[in-house]
C-alpha positions in Angstrom: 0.0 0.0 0.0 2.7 2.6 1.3 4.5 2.0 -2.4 0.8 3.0 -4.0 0.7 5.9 -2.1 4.5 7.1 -3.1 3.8 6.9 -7.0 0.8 8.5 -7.2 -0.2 7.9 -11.0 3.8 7.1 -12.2 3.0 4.4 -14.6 7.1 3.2 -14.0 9.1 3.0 -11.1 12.1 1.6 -11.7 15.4 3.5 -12.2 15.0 5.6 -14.9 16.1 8.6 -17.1 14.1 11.6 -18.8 13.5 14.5 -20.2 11.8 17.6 -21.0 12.5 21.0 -22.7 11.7 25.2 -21.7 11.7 28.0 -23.7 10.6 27.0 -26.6 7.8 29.6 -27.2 9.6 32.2 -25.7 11.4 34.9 -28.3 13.6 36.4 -26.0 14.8 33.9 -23.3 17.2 30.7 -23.9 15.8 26.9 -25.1 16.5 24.7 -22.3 16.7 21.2 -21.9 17.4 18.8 -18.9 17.6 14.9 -18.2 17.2 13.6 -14.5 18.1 10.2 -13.1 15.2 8.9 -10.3 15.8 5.6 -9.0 12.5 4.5 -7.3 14.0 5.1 -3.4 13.8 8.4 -4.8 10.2 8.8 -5.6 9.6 9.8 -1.5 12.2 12.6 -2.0 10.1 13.7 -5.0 6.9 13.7 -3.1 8.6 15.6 0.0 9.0 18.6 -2.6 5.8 18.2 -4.2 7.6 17.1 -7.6 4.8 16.9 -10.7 4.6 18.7 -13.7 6.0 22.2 -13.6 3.3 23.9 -15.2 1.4 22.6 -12.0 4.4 24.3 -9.4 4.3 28.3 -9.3 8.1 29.7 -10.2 8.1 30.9 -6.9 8.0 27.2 -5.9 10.5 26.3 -8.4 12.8 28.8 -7.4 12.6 27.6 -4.1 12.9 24.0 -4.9 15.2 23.9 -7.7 18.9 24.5 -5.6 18.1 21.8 -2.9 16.6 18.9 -5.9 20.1 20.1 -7.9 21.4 18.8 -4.7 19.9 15.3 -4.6 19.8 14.4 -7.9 21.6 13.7 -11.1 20.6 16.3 -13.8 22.1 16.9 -17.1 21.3 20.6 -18.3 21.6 21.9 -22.1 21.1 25.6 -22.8 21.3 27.2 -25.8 21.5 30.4 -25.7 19.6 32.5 -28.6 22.7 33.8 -30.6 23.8 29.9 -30.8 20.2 29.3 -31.8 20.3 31.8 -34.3 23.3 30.6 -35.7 22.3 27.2 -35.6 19.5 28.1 -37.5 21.2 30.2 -40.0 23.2 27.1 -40.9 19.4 24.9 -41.5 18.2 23.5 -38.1 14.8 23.7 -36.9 13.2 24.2 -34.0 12.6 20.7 -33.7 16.0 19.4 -35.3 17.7 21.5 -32.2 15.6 19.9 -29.2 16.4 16.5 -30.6 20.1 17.0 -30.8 19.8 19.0 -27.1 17.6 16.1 -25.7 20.0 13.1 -26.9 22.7 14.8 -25.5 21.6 15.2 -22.2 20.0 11.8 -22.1 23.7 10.4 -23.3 25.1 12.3 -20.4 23.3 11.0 -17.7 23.5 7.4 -19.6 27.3 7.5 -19.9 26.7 7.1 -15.7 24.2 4.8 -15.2 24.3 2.6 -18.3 22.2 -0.1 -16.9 18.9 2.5 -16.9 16.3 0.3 -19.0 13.8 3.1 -18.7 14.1 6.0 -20.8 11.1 8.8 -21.7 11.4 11.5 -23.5 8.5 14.1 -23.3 7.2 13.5 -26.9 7.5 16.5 -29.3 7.8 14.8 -33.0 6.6 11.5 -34.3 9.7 9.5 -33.0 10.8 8.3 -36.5 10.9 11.8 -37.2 13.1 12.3 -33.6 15.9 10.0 -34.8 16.0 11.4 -38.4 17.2 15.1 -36.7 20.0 12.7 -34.9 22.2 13.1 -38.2 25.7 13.8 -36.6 28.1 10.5 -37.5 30.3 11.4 -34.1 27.5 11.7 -31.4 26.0 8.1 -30.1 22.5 7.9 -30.0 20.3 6.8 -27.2 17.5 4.6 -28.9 16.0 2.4 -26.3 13.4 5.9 -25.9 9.8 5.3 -24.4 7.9 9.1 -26.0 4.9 10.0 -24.4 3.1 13.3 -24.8 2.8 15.2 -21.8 5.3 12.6 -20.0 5.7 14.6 -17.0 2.2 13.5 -16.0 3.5 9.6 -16.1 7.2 9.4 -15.7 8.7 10.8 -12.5 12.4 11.5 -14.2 10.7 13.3 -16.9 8.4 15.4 -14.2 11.8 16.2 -12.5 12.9 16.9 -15.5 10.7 19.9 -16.3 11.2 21.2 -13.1 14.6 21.5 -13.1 14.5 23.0 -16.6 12.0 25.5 -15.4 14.3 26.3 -12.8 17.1 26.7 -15.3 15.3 28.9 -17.6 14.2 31.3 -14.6 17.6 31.5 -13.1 19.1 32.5 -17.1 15.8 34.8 -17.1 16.9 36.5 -14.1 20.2 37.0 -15.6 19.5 38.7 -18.3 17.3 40.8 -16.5 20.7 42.0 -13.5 22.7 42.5 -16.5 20.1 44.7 -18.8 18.0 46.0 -15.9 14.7 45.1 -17.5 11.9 42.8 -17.0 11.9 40.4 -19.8 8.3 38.9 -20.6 8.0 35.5 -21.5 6.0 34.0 -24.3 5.8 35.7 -28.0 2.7 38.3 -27.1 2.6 41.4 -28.3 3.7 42.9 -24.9 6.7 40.9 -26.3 7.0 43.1 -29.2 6.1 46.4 -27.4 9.3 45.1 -25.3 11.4 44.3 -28.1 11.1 48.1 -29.8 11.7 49.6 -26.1 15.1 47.2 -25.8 16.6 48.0 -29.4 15.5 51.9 -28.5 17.6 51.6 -26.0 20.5 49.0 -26.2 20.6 48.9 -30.0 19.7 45.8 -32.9 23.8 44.2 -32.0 22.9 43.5 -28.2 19.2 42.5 -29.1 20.2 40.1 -31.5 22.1 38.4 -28.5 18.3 37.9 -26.7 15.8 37.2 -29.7 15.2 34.2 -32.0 15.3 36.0 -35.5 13.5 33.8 -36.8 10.3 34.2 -34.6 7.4 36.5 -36.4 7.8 38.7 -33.7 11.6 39.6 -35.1 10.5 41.6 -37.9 7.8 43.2 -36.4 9.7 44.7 -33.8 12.1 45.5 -36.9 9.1 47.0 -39.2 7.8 49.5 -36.5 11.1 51.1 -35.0 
């Protein structure tokens, strides 16, 4: 009964490995992703914090999570910060080509230490045919054995662990950029985005935006079109 009560709904929970991505929607803040080891003695610490999706936890929460779960667990973190993404995509990556490579990576990572994990999940965000087709580089190995599930975070505690830790990333990087510009930066692609995006090039000029935006979000020539 007592192991019931520790999984909640986790539909495994054996030692395992996932992962989940942040940032993706957001024009002017960095793509993160992160992989997490659990191993099921773990689960109890998870519940301790309240661990489940992070869309669920407030950032307050996550903020005051994240340090002490960066603690007790084994997380692999990727970020890509937009100029890299920019380039990247300059050279004919996708958004989707990029969190593939990001996500194998930081699954190999955690892998490369605990190569006996039989459970991987990867929160699903492309057909998984399509997933290993992005997986084009000849030097990087490629973890295969993947378990995709849409909305994983709901089912697999590594990958709910996962998106908290990369939430926790992405706000710390947020609040970064903010100390060293001195600005609130708004999240999502809104138009408050782009009212934000003409004040910041007003100010700092296009060279040290380009640094912040993905160019090649609509909101990128908007901004450009109404200075």
């Amino acid at each position: 009964k007592a192991k019931e009560k520790v999984s909640g709904e986790w539909l495994c929970l054996e030692n395992q490995i996932g992962s989940d991505e942040v940032g993706v929607g957001d024009f002017l803040l960095p793509m993160i992703v992160c992989a997490a080891f659990v191993r099921e003695k773990d689960l109890k610490i998870l519940k301790e914090y309240g661990v489940t999706d992070s869309k669920k936890i407030s950032d307050t929460d996550i903020i005051k999570i994240g340090e002490a779960l960066s603690k007790k667990f084994f997380i692999s973190k990727l970020t890509l910060p937009n100029e890299k993404y920019n380039e990247m995509i300059s050279k004919g990556e996708n958004l989707n080509s990029l969190k593939a490579k990001m996500h194998n990576r930081a699954l190999l990572n955690l892998y490369k230490q605990f190569p006996d994990t039989k459970n991987i999940f990867v929160d699903q965000f492309v057909k998984p045919e399509t997933y290993f087709k992005y997986l084009n580089d000849a030097k990087e190995p490629q973890i295969r054995n993947i378990t995709f599930r849409t909305k994983g975070e709901s089912y697999f505690p590594c990958v709910a662990l996962a998106s908290v830790m990369a939430r926790y990333s992405f706000l710390l990087e947020k609040q970064k950029l903010e100390t060293k510009y001195g600005v609130k930066i708004p999240f999502g692609a809104s138009s408050k985005v782009d009212e934000f995006a003409i004040k910041f090039i007003r100010k700092f000029g296009l060279q040290e935006f380009n640094k912040i935006a993905k160019k090649n979000f609509a909101n990128y020539s908007e901004a450009i079109s109404n200075l």
